[in-house]
C-alpha positions as CSV (number, residue, x, y, z in Angstrom):
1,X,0.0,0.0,0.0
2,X,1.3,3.2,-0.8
3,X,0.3,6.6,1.0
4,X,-0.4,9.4,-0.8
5,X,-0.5,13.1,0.6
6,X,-1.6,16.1,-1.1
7,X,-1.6,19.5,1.1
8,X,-1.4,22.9,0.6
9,X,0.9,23.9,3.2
10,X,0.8,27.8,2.9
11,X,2.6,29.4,5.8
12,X,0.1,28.6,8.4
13,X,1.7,27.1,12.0
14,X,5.2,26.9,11.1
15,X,7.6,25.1,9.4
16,X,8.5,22.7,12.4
17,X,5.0,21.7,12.8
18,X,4.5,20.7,9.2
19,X,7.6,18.9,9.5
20,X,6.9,16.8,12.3
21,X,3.1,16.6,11.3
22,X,5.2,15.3,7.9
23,X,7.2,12.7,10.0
24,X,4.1,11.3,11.6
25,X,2.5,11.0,8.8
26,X,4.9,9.3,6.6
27,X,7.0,7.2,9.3
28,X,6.3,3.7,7.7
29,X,6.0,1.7,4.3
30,X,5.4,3.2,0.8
31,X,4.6,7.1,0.9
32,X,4.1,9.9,-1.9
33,X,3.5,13.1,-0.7
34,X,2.9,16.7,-3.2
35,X,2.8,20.2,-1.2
36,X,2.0,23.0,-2.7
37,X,2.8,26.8,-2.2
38,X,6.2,26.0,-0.2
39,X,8.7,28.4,0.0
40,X,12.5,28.0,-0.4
41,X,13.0,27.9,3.3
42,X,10.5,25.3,3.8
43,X,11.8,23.6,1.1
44,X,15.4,23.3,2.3
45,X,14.2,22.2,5.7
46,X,12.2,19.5,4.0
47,X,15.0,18.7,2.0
48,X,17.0,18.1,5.0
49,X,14.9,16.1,7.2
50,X,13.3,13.5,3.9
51,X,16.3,13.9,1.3
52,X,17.9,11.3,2.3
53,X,15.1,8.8,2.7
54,X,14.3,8.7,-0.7
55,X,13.1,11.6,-3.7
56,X,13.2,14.7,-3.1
57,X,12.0,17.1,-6.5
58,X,11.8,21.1,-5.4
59,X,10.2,23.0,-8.6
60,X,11.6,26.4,-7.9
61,X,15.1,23.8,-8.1
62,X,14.1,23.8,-11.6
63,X,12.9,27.5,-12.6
64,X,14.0,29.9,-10.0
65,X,12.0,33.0,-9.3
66,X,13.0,35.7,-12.4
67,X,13.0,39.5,-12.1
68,X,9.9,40.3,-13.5
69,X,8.0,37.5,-11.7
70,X,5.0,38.3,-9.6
71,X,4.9,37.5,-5.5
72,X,3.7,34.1,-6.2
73,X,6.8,32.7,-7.6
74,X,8.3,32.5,-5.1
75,X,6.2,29.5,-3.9
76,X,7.0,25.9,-5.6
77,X,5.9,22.7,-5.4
78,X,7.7,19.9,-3.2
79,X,7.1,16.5,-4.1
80,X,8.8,13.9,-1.2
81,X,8.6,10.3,-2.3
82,X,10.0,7.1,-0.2
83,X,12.8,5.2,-1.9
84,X,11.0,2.1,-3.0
85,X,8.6,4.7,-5.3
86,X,10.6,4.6,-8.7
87,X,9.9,7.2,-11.1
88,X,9.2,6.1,-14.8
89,X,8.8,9.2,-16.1
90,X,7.8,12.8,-16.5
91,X,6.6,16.1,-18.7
């Protein structure tokens, strides 16, 4: 069985609650989980605490923020798999 999250995590109750909510949540087996609207700070912390475990894909890693982008660029989408998911494919 695989788990499967989706969740907005806006900037409501701090990153070390969504973290540990994150660690609860996705402690055992097979897990897949998308947030949206994550900033880059959220994003590195994530990528500390589940990088290692497994995939870790950041979008702002892949088309940072330009000059003449609005407010809203600045939030990306974090997707943290576990290491047994295996990615096929993508675009």
């Amino acid at each position: 069985m695989v788990r499967i999250l989706d969740w907005n995590v806006c900037s409501m109750n701090g990153a070390e609650n969504k973290i540990d909510y994150l660690k609860r949540s996705l402690d055992n087996g097979s897990f897949i989980a998308i947030l949206q609207e994550v900033k880059p700070t959220l994003a590195s912390l994530l990528q500390d605490e589940f990088g290692g475990r497994g995939i870790f894909l950041y979008s702002l890693d892949f088309r940072p923020p330009g000059k003449y982008d609005s407010g809203a660029r600045e939030l990306g989408v974090a997707i943290i798999a576990s290491d047994d998911i295996e990615v096929r494919g993508s675009g």
